[in-house]
C-alpha positions in Angstrom: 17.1 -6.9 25.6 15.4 -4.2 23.3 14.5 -5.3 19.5 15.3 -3.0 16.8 12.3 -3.2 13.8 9.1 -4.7 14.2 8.4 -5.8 10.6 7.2 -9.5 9.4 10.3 -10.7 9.9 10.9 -9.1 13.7 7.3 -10.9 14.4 8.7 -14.0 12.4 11.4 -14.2 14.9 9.3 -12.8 18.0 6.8 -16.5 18.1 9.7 -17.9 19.1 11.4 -15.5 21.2 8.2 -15.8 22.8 8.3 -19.3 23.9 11.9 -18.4 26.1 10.3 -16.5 28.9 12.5 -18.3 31.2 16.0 -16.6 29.4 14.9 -13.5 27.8 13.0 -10.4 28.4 12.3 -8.1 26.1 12.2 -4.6 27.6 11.5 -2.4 24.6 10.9 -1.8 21.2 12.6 0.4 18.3 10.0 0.8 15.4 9.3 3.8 13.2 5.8 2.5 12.2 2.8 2.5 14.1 1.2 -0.2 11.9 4.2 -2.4 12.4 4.1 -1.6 15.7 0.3 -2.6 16.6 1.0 -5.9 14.7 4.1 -6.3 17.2 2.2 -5.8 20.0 -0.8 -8.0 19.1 1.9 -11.3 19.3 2.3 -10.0 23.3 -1.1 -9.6 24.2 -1.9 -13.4 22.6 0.9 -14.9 24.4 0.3 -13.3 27.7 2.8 -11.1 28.0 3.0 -7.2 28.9 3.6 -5.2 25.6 6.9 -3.1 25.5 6.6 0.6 25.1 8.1 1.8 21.4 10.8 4.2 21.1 11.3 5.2 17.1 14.9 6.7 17.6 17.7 4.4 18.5 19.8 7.2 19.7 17.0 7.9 22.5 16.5 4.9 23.4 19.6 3.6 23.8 20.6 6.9 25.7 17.8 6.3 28.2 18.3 2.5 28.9 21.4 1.7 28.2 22.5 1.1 31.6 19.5 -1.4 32.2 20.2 -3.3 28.8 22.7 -6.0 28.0 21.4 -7.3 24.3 20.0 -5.9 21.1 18.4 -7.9 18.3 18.2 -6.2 14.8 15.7 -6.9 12.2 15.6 -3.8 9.8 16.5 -3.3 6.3 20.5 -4.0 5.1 21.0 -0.4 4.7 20.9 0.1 8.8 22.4 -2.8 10.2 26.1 -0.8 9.9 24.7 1.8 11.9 22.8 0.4 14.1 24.8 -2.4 14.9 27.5 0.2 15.4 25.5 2.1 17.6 24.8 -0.9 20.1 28.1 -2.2 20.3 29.7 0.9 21.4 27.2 1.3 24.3 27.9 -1.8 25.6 25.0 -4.3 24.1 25.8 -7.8 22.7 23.8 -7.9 19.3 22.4 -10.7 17.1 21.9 -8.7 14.1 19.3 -10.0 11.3 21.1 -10.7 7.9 23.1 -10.2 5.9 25.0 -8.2 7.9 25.9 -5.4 6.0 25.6 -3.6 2.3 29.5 -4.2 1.7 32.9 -5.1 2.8 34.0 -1.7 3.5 31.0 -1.7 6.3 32.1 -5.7 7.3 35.8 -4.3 7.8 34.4 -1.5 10.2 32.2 -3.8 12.4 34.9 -6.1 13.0 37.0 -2.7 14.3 33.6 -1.8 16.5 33.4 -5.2 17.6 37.2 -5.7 18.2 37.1 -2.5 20.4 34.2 -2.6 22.2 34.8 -6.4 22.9 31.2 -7.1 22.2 29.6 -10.2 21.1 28.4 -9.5 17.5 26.4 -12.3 15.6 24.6 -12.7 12.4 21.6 -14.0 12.6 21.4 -16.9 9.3 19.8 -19.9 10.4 22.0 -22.0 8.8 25.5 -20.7 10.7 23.0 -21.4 13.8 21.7 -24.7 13.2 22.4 -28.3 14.6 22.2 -29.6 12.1 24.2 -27.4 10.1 27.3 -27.3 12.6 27.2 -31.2 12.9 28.1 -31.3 9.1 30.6 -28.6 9.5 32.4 -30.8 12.3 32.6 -34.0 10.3 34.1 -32.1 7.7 36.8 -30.0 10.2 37.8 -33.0 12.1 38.6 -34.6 8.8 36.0 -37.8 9.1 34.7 -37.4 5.6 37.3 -36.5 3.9 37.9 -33.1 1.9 35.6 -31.2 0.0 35.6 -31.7 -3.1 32.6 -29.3 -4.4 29.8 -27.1 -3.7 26.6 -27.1 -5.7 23.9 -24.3 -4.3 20.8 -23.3 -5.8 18.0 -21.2 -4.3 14.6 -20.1 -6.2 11.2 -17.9 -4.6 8.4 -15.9 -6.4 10.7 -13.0 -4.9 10.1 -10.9 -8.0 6.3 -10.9 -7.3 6.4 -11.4 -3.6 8.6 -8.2 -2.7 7.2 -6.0 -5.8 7.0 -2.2 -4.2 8.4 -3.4 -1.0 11.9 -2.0 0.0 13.5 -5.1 -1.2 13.7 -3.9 -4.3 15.0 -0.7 -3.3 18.8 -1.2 -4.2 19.9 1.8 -2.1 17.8 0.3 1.0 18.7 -3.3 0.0 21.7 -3.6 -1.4 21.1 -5.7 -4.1 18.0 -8.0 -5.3 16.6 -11.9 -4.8 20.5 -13.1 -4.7 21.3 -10.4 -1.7 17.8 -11.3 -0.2 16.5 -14.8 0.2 19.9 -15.9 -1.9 22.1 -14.1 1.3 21.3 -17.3 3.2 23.1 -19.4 0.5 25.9 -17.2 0.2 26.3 -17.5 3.5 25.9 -21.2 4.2 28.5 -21.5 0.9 30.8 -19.8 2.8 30.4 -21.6 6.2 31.2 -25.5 4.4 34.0 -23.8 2.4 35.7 -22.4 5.3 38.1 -20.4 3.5 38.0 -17.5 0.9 37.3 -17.3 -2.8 40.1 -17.2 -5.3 38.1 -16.0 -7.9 34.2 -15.8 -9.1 32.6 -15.1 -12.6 28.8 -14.0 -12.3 25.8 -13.4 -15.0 22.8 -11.6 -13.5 19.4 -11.1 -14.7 17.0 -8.0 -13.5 13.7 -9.5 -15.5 13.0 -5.7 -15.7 13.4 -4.7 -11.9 15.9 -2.4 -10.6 17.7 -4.8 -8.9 19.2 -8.8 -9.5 16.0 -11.6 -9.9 18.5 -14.2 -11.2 21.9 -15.2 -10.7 23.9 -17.7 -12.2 27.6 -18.0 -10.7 31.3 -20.5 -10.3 33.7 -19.9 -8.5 36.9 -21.4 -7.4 38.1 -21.4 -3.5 41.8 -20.7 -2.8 42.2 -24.4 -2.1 40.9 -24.7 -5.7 37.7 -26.6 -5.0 34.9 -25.9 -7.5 31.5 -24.2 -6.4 28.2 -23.2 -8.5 25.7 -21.0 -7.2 22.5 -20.1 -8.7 19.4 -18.5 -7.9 16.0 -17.8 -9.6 13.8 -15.1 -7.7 11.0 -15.8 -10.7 9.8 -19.1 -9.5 7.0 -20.5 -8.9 7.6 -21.1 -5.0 10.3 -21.3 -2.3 12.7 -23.9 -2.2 16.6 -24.4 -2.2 19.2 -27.2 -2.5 22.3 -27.0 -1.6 25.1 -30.2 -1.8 28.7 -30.4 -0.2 30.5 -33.0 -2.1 33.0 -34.6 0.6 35.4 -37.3 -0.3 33.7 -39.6 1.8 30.3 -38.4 2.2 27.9 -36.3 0.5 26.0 -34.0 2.5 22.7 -32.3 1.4 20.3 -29.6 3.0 18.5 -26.2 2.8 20.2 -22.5 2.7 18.6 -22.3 5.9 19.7 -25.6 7.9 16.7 -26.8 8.6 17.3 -30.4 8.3 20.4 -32.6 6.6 20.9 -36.0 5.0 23.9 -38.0 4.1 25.0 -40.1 1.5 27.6 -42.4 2.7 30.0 -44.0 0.2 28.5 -47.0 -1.6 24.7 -45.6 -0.4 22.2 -45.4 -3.4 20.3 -43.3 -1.7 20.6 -39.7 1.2 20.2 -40.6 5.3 18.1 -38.0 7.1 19.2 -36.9 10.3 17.2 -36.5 13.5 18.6 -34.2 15.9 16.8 -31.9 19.2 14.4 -29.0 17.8 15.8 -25.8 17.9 13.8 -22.5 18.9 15.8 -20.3 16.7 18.6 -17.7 16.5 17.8 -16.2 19.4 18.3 -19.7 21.4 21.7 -20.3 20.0 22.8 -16.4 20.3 21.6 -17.1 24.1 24.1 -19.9 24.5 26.6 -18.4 23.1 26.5 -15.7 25.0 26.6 -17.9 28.0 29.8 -19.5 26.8 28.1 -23.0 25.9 29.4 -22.6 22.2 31.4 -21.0 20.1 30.0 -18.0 18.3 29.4 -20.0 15.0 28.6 -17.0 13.1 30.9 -14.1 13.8 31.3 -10.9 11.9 34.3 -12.3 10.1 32.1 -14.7 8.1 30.0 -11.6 7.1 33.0 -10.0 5.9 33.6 -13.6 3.6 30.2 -13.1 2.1 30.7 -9.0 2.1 33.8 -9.9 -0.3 32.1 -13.1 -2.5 28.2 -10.6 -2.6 30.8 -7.0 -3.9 32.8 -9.5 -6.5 29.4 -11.4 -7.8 28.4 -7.8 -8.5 31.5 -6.7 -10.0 31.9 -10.2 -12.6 27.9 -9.4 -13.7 28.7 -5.5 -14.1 31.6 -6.9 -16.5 29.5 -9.4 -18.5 30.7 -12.3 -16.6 34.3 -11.6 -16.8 36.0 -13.7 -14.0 37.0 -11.4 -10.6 39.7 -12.1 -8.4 39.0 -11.4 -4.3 41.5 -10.1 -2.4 
């Protein structure tokens, strides 16, 4: 497999890609930056392994191996994963792409057609669609165990603001969109995977704290089944922490935007039951098993258009003042 950036979160991802010698090899890399590169390579040498060469253009790359790859995984900013992802598919690599997975719905829509014709596997790479622990609440909650859904509460906060001043992150045209389209992509998309269906409508206030681009968000919305969510998030905190709560008829489950662990209240419980399940080494482990037909892709491209449509009408309700948007 080749990876496609070589940033922090490419070496993020890499310490644990590291640890699966036995079902991946990483053949090269794709990294405009020498710096980022040198960093890259630094996590090879201390784990033993030989260093890939570096190839800066895609196109080149891609042309040169192509027959010798079967994977891609994409960590770059929003603004390329389109393109790239594009680009991969239609040479015949499988992709895990870093999230979220595109700047809009327009770009969602046009993957799915790449995907749909190239009869690729394409998968967004948010922990939460990934995890156990995650897809354990998700199948209580299909097979009908615990009841409906009643409501989603979701709230994520970071010292984004600070954190990602001068970085690209804050570079709407490269990002997409601030803290809420950031760090806050991970609850957007985890709202979406418990809801399992699309929004009716959404009114949204946003707050820039004199960036260019969103720091906080404050959101409802109503799914088509008519079950009520809130969404919030506050990149102008003191530290990094989320919460989010799916309120079942039956049980109340609670966890992170990013599925690292769960608890459960049970009916009649006073207090949440914290589940213990095997450790997981990451995207790149469940993207692996998938792709070896052991489980169902759990986060397609069609969930990335869900979020494409909730991310393009949060936007549009803030633009309006709040003024409630209906999603098609």
């Amino acid at each position: 497999m080749i990876m496609v950036g070589a940033g922090g979160m490419a070496r993020s991802h890499l310490r644990k890609l590291l640890l699966q010698q036995d079902t991946t090899r990483i053949v090269a890399l794709c990294e405009p930056s020498d710096a980022a590169y040198a960093q890259t390579a630094k996590l090879f040498k201390q784990a033993g392994v030989a260093v890939p060469p570096n190839e800066p253009d895609l196109e080149k790359l891609l042309s040169e191996r192509a027959g010798a790859l079967d994977a891609a995984f994409i960590i770059t900013p929003h603004a390329f994963h389109h393109a790239q992802a594009s680009m991969c598919m239609q040479v015949g690599l499988d992709v895990l792409l870093e999230k979220p997975m595109v700047m809009n719905a327009d770009e969602a829509r046009s993957l799915i057609r790449t995907r749909d014709r190239t009869g690729r596997l394409l998968t967004v790479a948010f922990q939460s669609s990934l995890s156990p622990y995650v897809n354990h609440a998700l199948e209580l909650i299909r097979s009908g165990e615990v009841g409906r859904v009643v409501a989603i509460h979701a709230n994520v906060w970071q010292n984004w603001k600070n954190e990602q001043r001068g970085t690209w992150r804050q570079n709407p045209a490269m990002s997409g969109g601030g803290f809420m389209f950031d760090t806050g992509a991970h609850l957007l998309n985890l709202v979406v995977r418990f809801a399992g269906e699309d929004f009716a409508e959404v009114a949204a206030w946003q707050d820039n704290r004199g960036t260019d681009v969103d720091i906080i968000t404050s959101a409802i919305g109503r799914l088509k089944s008519g079950v009520m969510v809130t969404i919030g998030g506050c990149g102008e905190a003191v530290a990094l922490g989320a919460d989010v709560k799916v309120y079942c008829e039956q049980v109340t489950f609670q966890t992170d935007v990013w599925g690292a662990w769960l608890k459960m209240q049970m009916s009649g419980a006073k207090v949440f039951r914290k589940l213990t399940l095997p450790r997981s080494l990451g995207v790149w482990q469940q993207f692996v098993a998938v792709r070896r037909g052991k489980v169902a892709n759990p986060s397609p491209p069609e969930v990335g258009l869900r979020l494409a449509l909730l991310w393009d009408a949060l936007k549009a309700s803030a633009e309006q003042g709040g003024q409630p948007v209906k999603i098609e």
